[in-house]
C-alpha positions as CSV (number, residue, x, y, z in Angstrom):
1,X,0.0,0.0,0.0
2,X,2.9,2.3,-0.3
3,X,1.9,5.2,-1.6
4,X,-1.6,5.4,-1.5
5,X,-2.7,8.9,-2.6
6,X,-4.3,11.2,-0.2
7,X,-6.4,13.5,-1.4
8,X,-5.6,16.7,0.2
9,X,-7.9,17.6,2.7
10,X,-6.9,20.9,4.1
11,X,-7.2,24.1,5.2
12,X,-6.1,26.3,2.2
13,X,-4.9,29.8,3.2
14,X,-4.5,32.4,0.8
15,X,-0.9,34.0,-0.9
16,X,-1.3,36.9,1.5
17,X,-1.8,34.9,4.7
18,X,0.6,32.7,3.8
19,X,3.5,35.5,3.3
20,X,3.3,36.4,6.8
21,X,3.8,33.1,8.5
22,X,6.3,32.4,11.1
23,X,9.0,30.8,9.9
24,X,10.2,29.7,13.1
25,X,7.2,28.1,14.5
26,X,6.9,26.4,10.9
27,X,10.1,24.8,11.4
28,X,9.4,23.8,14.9
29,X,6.2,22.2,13.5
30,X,7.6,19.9,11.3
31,X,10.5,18.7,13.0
32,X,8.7,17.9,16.1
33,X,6.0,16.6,14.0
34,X,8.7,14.2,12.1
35,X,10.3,13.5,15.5
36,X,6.4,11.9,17.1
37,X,5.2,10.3,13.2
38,X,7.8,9.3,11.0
39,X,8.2,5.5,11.4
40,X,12.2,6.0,10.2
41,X,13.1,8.6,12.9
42,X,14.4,6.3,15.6
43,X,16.6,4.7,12.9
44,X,17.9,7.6,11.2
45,X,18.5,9.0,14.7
46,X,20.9,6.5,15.3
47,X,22.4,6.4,11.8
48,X,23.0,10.0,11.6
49,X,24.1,10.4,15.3
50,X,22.4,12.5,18.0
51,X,24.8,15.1,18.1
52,X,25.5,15.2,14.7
53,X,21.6,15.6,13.9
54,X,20.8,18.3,16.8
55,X,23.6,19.9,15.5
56,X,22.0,20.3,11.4
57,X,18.9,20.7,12.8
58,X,19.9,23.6,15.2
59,X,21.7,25.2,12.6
60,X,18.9,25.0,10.3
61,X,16.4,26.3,13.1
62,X,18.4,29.6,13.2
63,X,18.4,30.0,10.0
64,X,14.6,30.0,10.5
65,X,14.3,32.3,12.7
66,X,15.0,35.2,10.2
67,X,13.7,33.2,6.8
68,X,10.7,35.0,4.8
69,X,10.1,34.0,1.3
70,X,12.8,31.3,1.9
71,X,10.9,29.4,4.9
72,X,10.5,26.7,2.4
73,X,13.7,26.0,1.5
74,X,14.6,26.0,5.3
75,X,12.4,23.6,6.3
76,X,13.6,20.9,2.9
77,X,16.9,21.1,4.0
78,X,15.8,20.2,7.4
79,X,13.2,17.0,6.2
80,X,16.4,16.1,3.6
81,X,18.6,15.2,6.7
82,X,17.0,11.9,7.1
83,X,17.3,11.0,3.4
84,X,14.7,9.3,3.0
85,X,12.8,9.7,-0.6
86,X,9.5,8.7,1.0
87,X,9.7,12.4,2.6
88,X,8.3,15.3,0.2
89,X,6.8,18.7,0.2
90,X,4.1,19.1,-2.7
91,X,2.3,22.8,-3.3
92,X,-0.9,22.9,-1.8
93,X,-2.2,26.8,-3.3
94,X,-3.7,27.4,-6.2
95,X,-0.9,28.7,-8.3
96,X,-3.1,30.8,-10.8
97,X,-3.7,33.2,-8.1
98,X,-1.4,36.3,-7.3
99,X,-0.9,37.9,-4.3
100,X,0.3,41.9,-5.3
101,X,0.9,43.0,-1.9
102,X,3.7,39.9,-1.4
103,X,4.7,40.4,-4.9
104,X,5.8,44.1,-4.5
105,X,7.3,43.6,-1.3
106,X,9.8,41.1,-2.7
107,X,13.3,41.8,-2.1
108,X,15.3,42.6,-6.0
109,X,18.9,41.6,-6.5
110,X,21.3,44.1,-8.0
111,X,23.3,43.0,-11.1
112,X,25.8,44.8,-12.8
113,X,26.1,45.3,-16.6
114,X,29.7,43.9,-16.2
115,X,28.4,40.8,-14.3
116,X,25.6,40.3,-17.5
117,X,28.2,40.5,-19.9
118,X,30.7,38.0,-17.5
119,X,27.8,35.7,-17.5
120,X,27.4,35.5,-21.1
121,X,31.2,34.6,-21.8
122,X,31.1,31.5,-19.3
123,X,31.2,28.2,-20.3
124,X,30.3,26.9,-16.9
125,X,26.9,26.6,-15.5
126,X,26.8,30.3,-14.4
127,X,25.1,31.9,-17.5
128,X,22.4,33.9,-19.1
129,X,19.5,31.3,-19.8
130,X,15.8,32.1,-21.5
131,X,12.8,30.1,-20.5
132,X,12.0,27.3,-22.8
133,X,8.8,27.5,-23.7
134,X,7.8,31.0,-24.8
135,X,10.8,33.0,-24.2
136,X,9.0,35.4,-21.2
137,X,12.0,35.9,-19.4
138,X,15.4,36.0,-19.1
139,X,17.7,34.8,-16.3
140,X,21.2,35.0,-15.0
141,X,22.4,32.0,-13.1
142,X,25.7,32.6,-11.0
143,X,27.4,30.6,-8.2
144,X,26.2,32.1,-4.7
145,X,27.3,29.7,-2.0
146,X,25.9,30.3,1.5
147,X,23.8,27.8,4.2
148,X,20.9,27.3,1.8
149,X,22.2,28.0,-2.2
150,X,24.9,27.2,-3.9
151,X,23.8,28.9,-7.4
152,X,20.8,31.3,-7.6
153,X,18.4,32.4,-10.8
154,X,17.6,36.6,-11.3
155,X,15.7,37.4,-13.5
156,X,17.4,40.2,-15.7
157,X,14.5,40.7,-18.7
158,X,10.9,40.0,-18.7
159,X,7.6,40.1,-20.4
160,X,5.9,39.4,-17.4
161,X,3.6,41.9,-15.7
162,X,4.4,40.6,-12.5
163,X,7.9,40.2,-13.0
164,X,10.9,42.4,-12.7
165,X,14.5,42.6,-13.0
166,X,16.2,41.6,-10.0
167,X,14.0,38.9,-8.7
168,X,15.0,35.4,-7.9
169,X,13.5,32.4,-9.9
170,X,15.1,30.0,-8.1
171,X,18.2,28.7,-5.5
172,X,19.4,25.3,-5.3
173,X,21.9,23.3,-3.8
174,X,24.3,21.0,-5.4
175,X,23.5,17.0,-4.5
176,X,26.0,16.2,-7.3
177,X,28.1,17.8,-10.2
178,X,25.4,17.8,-12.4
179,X,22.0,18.2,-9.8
180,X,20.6,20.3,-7.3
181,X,18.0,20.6,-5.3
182,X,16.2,23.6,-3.9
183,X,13.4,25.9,-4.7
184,X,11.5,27.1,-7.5
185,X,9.7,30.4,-7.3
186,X,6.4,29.7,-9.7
187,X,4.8,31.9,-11.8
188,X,2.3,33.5,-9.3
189,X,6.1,33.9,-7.0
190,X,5.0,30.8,-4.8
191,X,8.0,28.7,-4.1
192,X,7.7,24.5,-4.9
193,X,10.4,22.1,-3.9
194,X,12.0,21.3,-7.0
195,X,15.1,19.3,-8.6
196,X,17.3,21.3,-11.4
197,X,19.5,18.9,-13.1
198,X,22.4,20.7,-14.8
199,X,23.5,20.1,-18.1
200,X,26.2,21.5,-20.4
201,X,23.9,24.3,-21.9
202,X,20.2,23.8,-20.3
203,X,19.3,23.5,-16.2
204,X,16.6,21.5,-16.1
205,X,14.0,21.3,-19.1
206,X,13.1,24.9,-18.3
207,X,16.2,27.1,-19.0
208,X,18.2,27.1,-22.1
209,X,21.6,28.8,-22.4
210,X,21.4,32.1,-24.5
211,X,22.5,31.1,-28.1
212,X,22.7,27.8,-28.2
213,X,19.8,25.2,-29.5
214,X,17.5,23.1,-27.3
215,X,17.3,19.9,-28.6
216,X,13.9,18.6,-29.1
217,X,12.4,16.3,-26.9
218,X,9.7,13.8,-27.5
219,X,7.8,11.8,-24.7
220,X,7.0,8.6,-25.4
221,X,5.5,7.7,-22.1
222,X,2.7,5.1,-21.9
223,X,0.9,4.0,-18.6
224,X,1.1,0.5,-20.7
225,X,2.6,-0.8,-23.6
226,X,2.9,-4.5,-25.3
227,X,4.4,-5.9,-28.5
228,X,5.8,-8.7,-29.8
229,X,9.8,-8.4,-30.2
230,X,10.1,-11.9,-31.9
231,X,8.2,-15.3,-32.2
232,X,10.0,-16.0,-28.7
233,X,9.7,-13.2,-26.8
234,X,7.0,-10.6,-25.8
235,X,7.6,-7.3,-24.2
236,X,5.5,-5.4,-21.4
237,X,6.2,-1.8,-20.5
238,X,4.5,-0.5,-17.2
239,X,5.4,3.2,-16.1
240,X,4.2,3.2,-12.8
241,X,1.7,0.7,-10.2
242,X,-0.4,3.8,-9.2
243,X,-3.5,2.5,-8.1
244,X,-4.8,4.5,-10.7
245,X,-3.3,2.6,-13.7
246,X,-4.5,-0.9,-11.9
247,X,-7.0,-1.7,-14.3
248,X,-5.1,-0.6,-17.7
249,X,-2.5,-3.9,-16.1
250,X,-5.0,-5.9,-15.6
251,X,-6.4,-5.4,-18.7
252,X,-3.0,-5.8,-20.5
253,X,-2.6,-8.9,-19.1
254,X,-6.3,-10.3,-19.5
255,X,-6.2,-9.2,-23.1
256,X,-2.4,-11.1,-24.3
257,X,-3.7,-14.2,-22.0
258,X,-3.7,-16.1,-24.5
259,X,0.4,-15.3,-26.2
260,X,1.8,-15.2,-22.2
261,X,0.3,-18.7,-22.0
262,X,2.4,-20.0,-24.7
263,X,5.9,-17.7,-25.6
264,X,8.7,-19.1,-24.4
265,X,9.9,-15.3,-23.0
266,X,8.7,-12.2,-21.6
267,X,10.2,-9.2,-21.3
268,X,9.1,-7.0,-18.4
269,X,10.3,-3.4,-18.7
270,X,9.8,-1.4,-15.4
271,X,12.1,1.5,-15.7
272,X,11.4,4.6,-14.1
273,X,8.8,2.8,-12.3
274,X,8.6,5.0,-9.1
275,X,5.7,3.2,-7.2
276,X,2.4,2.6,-6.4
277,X,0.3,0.5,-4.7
278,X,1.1,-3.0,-4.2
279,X,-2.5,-4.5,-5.2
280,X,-1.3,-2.5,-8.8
281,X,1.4,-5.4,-9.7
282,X,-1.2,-8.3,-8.5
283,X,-1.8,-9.6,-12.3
284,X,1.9,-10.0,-13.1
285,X,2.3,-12.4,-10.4
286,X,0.6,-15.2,-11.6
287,X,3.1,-15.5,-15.0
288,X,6.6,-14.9,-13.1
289,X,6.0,-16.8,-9.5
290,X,7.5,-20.2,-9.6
291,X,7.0,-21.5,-5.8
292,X,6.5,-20.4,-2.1
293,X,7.4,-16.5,-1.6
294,X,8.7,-15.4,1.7
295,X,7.7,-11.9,3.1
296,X,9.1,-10.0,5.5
297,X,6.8,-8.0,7.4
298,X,6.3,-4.5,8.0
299,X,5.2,-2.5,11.7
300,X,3.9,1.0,11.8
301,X,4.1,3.9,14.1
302,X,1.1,4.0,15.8
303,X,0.8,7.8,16.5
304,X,-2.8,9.7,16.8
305,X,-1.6,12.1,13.7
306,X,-0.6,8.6,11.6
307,X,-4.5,7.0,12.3
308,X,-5.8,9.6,11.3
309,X,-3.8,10.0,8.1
310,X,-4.6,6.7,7.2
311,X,-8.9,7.2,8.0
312,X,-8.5,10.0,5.3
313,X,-7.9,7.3,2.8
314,X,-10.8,5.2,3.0
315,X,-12.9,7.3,0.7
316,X,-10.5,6.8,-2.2
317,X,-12.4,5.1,-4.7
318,X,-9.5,3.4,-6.4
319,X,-8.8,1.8,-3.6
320,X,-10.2,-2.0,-3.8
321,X,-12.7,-3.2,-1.2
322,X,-10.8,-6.0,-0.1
323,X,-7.5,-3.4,0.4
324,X,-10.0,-1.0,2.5
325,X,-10.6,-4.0,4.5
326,X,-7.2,-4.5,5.7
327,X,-6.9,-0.8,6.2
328,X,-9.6,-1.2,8.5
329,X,-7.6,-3.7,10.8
330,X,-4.9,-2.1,10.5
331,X,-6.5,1.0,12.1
332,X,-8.1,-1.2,14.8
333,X,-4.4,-2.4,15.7
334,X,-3.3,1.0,15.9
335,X,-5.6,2.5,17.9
336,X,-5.3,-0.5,20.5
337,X,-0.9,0.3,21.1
338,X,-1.0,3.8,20.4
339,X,2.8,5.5,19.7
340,X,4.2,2.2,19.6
341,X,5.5,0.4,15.9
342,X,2.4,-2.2,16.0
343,X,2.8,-5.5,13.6
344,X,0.4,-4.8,10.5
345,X,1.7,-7.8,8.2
346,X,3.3,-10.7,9.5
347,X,6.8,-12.5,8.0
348,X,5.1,-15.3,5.8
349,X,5.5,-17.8,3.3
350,X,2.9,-18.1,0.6
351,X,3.0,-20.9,-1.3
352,X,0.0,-20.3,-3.1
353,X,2.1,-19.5,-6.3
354,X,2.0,-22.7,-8.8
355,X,4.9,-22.3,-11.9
356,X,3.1,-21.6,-15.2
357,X,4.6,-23.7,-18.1
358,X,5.0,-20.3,-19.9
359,X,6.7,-17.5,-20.1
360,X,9.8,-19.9,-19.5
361,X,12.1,-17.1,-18.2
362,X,11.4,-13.5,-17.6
363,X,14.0,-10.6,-18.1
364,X,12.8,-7.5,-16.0
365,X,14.5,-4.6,-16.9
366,X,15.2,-1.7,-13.7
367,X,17.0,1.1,-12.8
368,X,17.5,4.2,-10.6
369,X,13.6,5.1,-11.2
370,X,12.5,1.9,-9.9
371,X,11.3,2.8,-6.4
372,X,9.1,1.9,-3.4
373,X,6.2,-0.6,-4.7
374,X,8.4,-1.5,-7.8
375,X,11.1,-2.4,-5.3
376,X,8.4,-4.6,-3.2
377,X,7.5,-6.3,-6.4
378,X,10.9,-7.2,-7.1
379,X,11.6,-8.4,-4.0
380,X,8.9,-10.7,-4.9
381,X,9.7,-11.5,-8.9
382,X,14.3,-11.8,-7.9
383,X,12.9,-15.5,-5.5
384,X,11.5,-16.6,-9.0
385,X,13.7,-19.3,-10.9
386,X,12.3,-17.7,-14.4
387,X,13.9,-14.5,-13.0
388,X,16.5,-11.8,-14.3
389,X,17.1,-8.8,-13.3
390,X,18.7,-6.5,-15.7
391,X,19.9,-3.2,-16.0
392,X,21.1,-1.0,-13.0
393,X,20.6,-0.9,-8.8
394,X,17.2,0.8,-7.9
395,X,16.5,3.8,-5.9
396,X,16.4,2.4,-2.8
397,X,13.4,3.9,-1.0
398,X,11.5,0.9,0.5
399,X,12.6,0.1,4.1
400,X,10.1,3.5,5.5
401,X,7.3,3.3,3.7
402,X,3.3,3.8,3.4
403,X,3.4,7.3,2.7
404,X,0.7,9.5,4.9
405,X,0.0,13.8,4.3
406,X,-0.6,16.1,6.8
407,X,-0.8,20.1,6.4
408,X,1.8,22.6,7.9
409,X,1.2,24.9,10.5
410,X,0.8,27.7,8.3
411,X,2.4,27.7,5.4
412,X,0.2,26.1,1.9
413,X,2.4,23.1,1.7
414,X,1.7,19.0,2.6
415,X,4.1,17.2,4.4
416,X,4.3,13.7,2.8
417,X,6.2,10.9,5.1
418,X,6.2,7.3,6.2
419,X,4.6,5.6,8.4
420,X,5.7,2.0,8.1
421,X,9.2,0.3,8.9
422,X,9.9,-2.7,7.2
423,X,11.4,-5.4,9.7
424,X,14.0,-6.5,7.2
425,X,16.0,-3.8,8.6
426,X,16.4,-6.1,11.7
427,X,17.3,-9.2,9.3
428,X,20.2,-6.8,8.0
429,X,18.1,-6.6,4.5
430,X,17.2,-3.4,4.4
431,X,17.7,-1.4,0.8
432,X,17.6,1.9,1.2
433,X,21.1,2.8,1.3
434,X,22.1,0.9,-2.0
435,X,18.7,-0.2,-4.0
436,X,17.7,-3.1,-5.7
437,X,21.1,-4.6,-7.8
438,X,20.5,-6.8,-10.9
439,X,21.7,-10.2,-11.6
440,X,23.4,-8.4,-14.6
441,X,24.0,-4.7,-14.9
442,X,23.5,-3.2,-18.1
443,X,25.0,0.1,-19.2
444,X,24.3,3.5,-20.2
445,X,23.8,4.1,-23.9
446,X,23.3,0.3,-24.9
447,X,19.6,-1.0,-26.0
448,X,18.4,-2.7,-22.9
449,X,15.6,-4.0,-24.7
450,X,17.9,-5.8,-27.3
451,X,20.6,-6.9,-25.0
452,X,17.7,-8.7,-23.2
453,X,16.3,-10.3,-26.0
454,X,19.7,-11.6,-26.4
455,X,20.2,-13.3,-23.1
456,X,16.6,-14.8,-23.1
457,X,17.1,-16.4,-26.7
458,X,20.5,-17.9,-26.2
């Protein structure tokens, strides 16, 4: 059930309100709210070190104490200590809507002539950039390192009403050489939590660098996808196991019954496969599963914030009857050993799985954006004899899972985190740190889909 959706049911306050929130007591908010819910804190705590954490998280609660339109960024930084991808901020304002006062009160950043012109001749990542996709505005990116930024955006031309020279677009902070994380400052100036990945002349797909080309890019993404790659081998593509996109699987496989039932190989192609639901994957089982399948159970953090996150979800309506159900008990457990981690699913062995003549062997094909469900289904599909993995490790965000919401204090952001902690962890199996690896890695550049068409003909 790991990330279940919730819808967002919240009290929405408008721009203006929103501007003149307390920073501090935001922060305090959410980090004593992370410190009572999130099912991973206790472990993290440990990893990370006591001192060492109350140490980042004191620095970072300063820094709060005099943050305005940068609150946001304060408290990421904070929630990215624990480095956990099942933690996020999502928007939670309608970003159509403009608050003028905030706008004219934002602070403008002074940039020389000489700096422009600087810019222009670098051949770094500090340079003059124009937005994408219709050319409104101009920006000047330059390094800036302090607590929270390591390169900032200023707008330095625009055909924006509300936008003028001077103001930031957005500050990140390098994770790598070629990625950052930080904050975006939206059209309406709103700020998001965003990535901006950093290549030679564009930063993300938004900005390109002044004078050179963008190179045209086409999406090919499909919820689904099937075809037959020879007479031995059929190929799947699923994008994601929201539950959401249950029924287009289930439909997939009810409609090629009949070719699963007698090719020799399938190809399985789950790449960038961030997640979903677990009940999402259910009709895949039946044609990879060749025996008993051992489980290792999960607990959750049995906090009065974390029962009532998972109540909210029982009006979902893609949410099966039969998942609901266990929900149910699940919430009956909690509410019985209240802030404890209470056992929701037992370690088991089901050995319900018979082997299916056909497919005879299965290539799945994973890498870095394979995460959280699709990392619970392989768990599943690598104690399968018909089984190989191919391609590269996975994310790694599985061992805190069962994602719940809840609102700031103030401010018009959720708070997305885990509630669940996978008792593999104990068994020394947990996957977080290093992801998923295949049986045989595959590399960068080479057709994937080929090379495994080639190992499951041989």
């Amino acid at each position: 059930m790991r990330y279940l959706k919730l819808f967002l049911l919240l009290f929405l306050f408008s721009n203006a309100n929103a501007q003149t929130c307390d920073c501090e007591k935001e922060f305090l908010h959410i980090k004593q709210f992370m410190e009572r819910n999130y099912a991973g804190f206790g472990d993290k705590l440990k990893f990370i070190g006591k001192k060492e954490y109350e140490k980042k998280a004191g620095e970072l609660h300063q820094l709060s104490t005099t943050a305005k339109e940068n609150c946001l960024l304060v408290v990421s930084q904070y929630l990215d200590i624990f480095k956990d991808n099942h933690i996020q901020v999502s928007s939670a304002f309608d970003a159509t809507k403009y608050d003028s006062v905030y706008i004219s009160g934002r602070p403008l950043v002074n940039i020389s002539a000489e700096k422009i012109e600087t810019l222009r001749r670098s051949t770094t990542h500090e340079g003059i950039y124009n937005f994408n996709f219709d050319s409104a505005y101009t920006i000047a990116v330059y390094k800036d390192t302090t607590a929270l930024h390591d390169y900032v955006g200023v707008l330095i031309d625009s055909k924006l009403p509300h936008w003028k020279k001077g103001m930031l677009k957005f500050e990140g902070k390098l994770v790598n050489d070629s990625l950052m994380k930080g904050t975006l400052y939206m059209r309406n100036h709103m700020p998001k939590v965003d990535w901006f990945f950093l290549g030679k002349n564009s930063i993300g797909g938004d900005w390109q660098r002044e004078g050179t080309k963008r190179e045209n890019f086409v999406s090919n993404y499909q919820p689904v996808a099937s075809k037959k790659l020879s007479d031995k081998t059929f190929y799947i593509k699923i994008s994601n196991f929201n539950p959401s996109n249950y029924k287009l699987i289930d439909s997939l496989f009810k409609a090629n019954q009949e070719i699963l039932n007698s090719i020799p190989n399938l190809v399985l192609d789950l790449r960038g496969n961030g997640g979903g639901a677990d009940f999402a994957y259910a009709p895949i089982l039946p044609y990879i599963s060749t025996g008993p399948v051992k489980t290792i159970g999960v607990d959750v953090l049995a906090t009065e914030d974390n029962i009532a996150g998972w109540k909210k979800i029982l009006s979902e309506e893609d949410i099966p009857e039969e998942s609901k159900k266990s929900i149910r008990n699940m919430i009956d457990k909690m509410e019985k050993n209240k802030n404890r981690l209470v056992n929701i699913a037992d370690d088991e062995t089901d050995s319900s799985y018979k082997q299916r003549a056909y497919p005879e062997k299965v290539a799945i094909l994973i890498n870095r954006g394979c995460a959280s469900t699709t990392e619970q289904f392989l768990l599943h599909a690598m104690q399968s004899s018909k089984v190989i993995l191919m391609g590269e490790n996975t994310d790694g965000t599985l061992d805190y899972s069962n994602m719940r919401d809840a609102s700031f204090l103030c401010m018009p952001y959720t708070l997305h985190y885990a509630t669940t902690r996978s008792r593999r962890l104990d068994a020394g199996q947990g996957i977080d740190d290093t992801g998923i690896k295949p049986n045989r890695i595959l590399q960068p550049g080479a057709d994937w889909i080929a090379e495994a068409v080639k190992v499951l003909e041989q």
